[in-house]
C-alpha positions as CSV (number, residue, x, y, z in Angstrom):
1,X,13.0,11.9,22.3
2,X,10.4,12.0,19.7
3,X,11.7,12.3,16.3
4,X,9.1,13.2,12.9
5,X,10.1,11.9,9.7
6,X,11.1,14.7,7.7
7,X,8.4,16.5,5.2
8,X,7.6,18.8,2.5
9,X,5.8,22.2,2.8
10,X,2.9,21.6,0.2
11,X,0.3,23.3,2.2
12,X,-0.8,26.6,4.1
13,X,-0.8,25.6,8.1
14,X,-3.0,26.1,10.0
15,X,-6.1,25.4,8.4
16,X,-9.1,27.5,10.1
17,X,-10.8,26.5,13.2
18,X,-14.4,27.8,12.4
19,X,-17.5,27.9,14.7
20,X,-20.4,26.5,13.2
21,X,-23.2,29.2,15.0
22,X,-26.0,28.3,12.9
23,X,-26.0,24.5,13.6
24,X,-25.2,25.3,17.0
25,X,-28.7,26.8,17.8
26,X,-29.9,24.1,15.9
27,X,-27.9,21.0,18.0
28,X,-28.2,23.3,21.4
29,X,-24.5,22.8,21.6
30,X,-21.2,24.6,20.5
31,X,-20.1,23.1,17.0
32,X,-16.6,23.7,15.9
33,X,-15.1,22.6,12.6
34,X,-11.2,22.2,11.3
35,X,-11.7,23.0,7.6
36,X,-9.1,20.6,6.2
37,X,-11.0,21.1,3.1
38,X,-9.5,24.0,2.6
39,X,-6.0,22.4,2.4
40,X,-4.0,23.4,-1.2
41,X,-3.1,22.7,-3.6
42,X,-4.8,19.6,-5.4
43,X,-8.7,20.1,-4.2
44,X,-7.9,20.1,-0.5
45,X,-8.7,17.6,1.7
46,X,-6.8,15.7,4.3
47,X,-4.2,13.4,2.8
48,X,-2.0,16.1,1.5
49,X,-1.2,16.3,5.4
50,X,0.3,12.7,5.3
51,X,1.5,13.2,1.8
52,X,3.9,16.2,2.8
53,X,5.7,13.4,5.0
54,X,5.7,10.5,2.1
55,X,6.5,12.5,-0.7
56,X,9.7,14.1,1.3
57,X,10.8,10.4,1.5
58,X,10.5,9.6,-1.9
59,X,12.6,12.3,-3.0
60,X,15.1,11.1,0.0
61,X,14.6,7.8,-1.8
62,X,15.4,9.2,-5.4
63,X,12.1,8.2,-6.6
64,X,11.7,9.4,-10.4
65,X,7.6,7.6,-10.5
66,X,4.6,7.3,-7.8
67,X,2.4,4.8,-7.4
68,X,-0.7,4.5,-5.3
69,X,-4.4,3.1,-5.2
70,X,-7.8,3.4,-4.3
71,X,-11.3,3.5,-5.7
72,X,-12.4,5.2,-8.9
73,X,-13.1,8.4,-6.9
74,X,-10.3,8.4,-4.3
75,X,-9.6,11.5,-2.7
76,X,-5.9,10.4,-2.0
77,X,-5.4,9.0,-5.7
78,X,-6.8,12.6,-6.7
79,X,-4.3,15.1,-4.5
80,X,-1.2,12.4,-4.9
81,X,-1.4,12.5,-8.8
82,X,-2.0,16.6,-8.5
83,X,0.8,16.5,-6.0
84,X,3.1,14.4,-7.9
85,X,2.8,16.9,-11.3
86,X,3.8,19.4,-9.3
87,X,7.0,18.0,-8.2
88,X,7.4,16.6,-11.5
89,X,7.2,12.7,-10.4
90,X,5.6,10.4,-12.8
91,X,2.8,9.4,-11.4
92,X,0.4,5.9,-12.0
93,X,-2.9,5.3,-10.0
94,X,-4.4,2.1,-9.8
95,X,-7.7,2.2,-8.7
96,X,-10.3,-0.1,-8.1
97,X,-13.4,-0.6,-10.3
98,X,-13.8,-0.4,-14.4
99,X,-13.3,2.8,-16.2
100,X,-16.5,4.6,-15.9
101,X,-18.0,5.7,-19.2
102,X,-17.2,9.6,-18.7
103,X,-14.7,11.0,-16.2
104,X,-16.3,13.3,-13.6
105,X,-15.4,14.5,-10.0
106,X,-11.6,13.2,-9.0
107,X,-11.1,11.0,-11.8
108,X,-11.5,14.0,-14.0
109,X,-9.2,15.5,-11.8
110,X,-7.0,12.5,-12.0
111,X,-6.8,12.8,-15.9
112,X,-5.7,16.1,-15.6
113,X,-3.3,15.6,-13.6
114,X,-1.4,13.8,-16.2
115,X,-1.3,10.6,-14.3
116,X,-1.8,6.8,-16.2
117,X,-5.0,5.4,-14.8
118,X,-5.1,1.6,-14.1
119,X,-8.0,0.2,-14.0
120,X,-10.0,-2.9,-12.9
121,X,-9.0,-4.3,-9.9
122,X,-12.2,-5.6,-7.6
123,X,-11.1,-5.1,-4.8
124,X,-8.5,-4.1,-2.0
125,X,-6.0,-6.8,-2.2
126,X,-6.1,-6.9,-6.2
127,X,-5.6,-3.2,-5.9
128,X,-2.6,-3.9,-3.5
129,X,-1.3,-7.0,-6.2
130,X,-1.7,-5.2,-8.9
131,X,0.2,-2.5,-7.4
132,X,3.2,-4.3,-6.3
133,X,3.1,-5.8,-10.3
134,X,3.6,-2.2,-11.3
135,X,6.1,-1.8,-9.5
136,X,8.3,-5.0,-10.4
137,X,7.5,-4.0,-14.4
138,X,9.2,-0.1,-13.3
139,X,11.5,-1.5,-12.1
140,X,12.5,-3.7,-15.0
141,X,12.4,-0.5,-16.9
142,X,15.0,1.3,-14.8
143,X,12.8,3.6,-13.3
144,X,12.4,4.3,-9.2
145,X,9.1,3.8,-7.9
146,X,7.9,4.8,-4.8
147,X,4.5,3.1,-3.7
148,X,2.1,5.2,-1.7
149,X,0.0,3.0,0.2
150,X,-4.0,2.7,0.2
151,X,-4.8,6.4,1.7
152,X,-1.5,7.2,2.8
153,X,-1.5,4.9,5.9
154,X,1.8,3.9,7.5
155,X,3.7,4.8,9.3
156,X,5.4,8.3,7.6
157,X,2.2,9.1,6.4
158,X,0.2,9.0,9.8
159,X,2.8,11.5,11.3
160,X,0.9,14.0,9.3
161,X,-2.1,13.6,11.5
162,X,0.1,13.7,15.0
163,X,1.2,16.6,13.4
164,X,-2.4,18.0,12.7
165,X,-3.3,17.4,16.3
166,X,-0.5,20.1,17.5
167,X,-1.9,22.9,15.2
168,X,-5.1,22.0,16.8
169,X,-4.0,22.1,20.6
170,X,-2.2,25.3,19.3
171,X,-5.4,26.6,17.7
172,X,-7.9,25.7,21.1
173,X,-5.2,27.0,23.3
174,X,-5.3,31.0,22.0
175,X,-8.9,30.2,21.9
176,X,-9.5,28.8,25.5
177,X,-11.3,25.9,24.3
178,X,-11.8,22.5,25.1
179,X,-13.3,19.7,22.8
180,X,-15.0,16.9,24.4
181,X,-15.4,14.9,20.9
182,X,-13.4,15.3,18.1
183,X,-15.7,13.3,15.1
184,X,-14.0,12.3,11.4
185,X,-14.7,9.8,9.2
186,X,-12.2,7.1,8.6
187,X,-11.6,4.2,6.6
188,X,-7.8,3.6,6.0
189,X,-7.3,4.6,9.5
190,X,-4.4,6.6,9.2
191,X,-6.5,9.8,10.4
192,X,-7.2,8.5,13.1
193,X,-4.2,6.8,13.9
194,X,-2.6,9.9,13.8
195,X,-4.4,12.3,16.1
196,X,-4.3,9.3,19.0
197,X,-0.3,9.4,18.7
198,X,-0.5,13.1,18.4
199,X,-2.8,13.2,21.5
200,X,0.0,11.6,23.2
201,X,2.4,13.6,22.6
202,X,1.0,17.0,22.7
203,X,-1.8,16.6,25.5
204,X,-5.1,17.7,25.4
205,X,-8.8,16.8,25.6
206,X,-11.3,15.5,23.4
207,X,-12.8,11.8,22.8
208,X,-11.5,11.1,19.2
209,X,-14.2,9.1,17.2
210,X,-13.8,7.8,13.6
211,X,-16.8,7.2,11.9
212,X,-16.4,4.3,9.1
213,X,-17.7,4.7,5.3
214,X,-16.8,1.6,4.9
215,X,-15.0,-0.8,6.5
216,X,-16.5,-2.8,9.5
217,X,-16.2,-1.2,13.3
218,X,-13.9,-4.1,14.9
219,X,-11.5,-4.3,12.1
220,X,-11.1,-0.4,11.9
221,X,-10.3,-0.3,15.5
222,X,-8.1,-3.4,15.1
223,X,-6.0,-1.5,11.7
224,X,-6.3,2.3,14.0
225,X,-4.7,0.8,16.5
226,X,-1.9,-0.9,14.8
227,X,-0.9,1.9,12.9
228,X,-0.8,4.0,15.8
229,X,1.6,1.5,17.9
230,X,3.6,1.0,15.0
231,X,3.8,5.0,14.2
232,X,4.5,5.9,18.2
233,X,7.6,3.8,17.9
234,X,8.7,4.6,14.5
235,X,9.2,8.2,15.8
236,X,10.7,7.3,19.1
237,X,8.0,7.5,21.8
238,X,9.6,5.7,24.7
239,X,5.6,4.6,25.9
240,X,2.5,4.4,24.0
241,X,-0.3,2.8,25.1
242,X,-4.3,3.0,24.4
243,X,-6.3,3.0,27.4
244,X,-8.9,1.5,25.2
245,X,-9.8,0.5,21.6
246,X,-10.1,3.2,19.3
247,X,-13.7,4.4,18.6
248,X,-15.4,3.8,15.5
249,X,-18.8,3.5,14.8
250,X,-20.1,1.7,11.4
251,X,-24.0,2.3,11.8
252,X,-23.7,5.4,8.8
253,X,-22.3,3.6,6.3
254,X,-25.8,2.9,4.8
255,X,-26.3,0.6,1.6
256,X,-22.1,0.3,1.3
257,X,-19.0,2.2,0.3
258,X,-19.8,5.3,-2.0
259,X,-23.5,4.3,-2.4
260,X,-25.7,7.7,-1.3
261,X,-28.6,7.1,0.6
262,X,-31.1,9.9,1.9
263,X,-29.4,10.2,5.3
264,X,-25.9,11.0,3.8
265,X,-27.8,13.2,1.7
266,X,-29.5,15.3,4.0
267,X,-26.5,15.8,5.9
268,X,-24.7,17.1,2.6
269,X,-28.4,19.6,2.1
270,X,-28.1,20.3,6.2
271,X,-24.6,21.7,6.1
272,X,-24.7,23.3,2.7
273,X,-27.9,25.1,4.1
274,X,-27.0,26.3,7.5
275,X,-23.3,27.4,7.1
276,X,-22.3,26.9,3.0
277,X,-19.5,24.5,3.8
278,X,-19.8,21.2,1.1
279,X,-19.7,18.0,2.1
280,X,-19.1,14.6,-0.3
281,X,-21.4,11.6,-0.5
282,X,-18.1,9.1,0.1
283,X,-16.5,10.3,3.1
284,X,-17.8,13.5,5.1
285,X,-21.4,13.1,4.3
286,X,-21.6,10.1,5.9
287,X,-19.3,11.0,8.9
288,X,-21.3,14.1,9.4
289,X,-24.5,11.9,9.4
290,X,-23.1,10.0,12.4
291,X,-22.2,13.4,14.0
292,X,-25.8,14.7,13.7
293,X,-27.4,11.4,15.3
294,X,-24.7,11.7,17.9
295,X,-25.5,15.2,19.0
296,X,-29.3,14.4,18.8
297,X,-28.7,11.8,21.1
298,X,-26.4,13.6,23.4
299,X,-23.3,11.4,23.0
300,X,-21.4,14.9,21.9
301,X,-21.1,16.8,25.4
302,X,-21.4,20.1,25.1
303,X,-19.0,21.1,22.3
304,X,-17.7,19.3,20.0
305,X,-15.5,19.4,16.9
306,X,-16.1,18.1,13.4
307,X,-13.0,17.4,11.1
308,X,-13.6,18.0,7.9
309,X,-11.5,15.5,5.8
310,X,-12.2,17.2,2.2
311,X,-14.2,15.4,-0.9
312,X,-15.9,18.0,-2.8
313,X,-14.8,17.3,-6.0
314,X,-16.3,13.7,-5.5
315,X,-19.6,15.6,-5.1
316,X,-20.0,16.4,-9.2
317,X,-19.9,12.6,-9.9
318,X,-23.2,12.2,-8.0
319,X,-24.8,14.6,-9.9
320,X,-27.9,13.0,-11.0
321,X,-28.5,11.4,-8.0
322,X,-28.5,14.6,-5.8
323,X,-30.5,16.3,-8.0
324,X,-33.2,13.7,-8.8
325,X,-33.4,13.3,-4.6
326,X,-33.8,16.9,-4.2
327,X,-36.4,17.1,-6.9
328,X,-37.9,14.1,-5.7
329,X,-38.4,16.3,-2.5
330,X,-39.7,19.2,-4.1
């Protein structure tokens, strides 16, 4: 039998299943989104899904303090420290990169949140160190930490996305629809991870392609595929098995993480333009890049779904450079 970790209810379910009809004339095929932007509170976006499960198990732990990480304009770090005021946790975000001379986007968000800011770590594993650091010195101090892992991804926190993946059969069911690709972007995997178990469990169709800002394709696949294992047995499943790797494609990450290029912009302008839905130059700009250039060259079938994963907050940090490309258009 398969068994969920227990979670909070943080957020209005379902989030809308909206058909993109402008883009769809332009792509010649039928365009769906799943607007987990729209998920509340915190900015929306899509790790308040896997942060309903984690947070419900630090309160089940008796955690008085959060802790978490990511980059300087982490969607994640932003809705856990928003999330974490709410439920009156103490809450400490170490992120990656120097203190930027003025706090825009999520790590304005972040301050307001009330949240203590680390910075400096370069990279990944000093993120990871530097967290486990804060928690031994907590700990010292009495209090109960509970450490939230880079994006949310283990094993509680990927049940969110098996659990997204019902509300979408649910959704395409009363609709009488049928994905043949579901696109996303990915980077800690744990989306990803998720809708494959998910898939599993629940049934139905749809090619489920991750489409990395960051990290490289082989690795992603490797770390997708983990987590979803690991998850599938952590909630019971008595088989779980891929029939192949997990798809991601790392040709739209352009000059590196976070860095905007004209193609990630133009997919932001593209969107914005044809159905006033706002995309972010970190994470669904550059997935929706890769699902244009995949529908241009027919590797979508003939409708496909676009998860959008949130962001737009990060948006208002890239100010200048949007608005010196657009004018450099003009």
């Amino acid at each position: 039998m398969v068994l969920f970790h227990s979670k909070l209810s943080l957020i209005s379910l379902p989030t809308p299943l909206e058909a993109l009809t402008v883009l769809s004339r332009q792509l010649g095929i039928e365009v769906w989104i799943k607007r987990d932007d729209l998920t509340s509170p915190a900015g929306g976006g899509n790790k308040v899904r896997k942060l309903e499960f984690l947070l419900a198990d630090a309160l089940a732990q008796r955690a008085t303090a959060v802790i978490t990480l990511g980059a300087v304009q982490s969607n994640h770090c932003r809705q856990t420290a928003l999330l974490a005021a709410k439920l009156g946790y103490e809450a400490h975000l170490v992120l990656i990169g120097e203190e930027p001379s003025t706090r825009q986007g999520n790590l304005l968000l972040d301050s307001l949140s009330g949240a203590t800011l680390h910075f400096g770590a370069g990279t990944l594993e000093e993120g990871r160190a530097n967290a486990q650091r804060l928690m031994a010195t907590m700990l010292e101090h009495g209090k109960i930490p509970y450490l939230i892992p880079y994006g949310g991804s283990d094993t509680i926190g990927v049940q969110g996305y098996a659990a997204a993946w019902a509300e979408l059969q649910a959704q395409v069911q009363a609709r009488s629809l049928a994905f043949d690709c579901i696109v996303h972007a990915s980077s800690s995997g744990g989306t990803q991870a998720g809708l494959l178990v998910g898939q599993q469990v629940y049934g139905g169709a749809g090619q489920v392609i991750g489409i990395s800002v960051g990290p490289p394709a082989t690795a992603l696949a490797r770390e997708v595929a983990a987590l979803a294992g690991q998850t599938a047995q952590a909630i019971g499943m008595d088989s779980f098995s891929l029939s192949s790797a997990p798809i991601i494609l790392d040709q739209y990450i352009g000059p590196g993480y976070a860095l905007l290029d004209e193609a990630t912009h133009a997919a932001i302008r593209r969107l914005a333009q044809t159905e006033a839905i706002l995309l972010d130059p970190v994470y669904t700009g550059k997935a929706f890049t890769g699902f244009l250039r995949l529908a241009s060259e027919g590797r979508l079938g003939k409708r496909a779904l676009f998860w959008h994963t949130g962001g737009a907050p990060a948006l208002f940090s890239y100010a200048d450079q949007l608005a010196s490309s657009q004018s450099a258009e003009a």
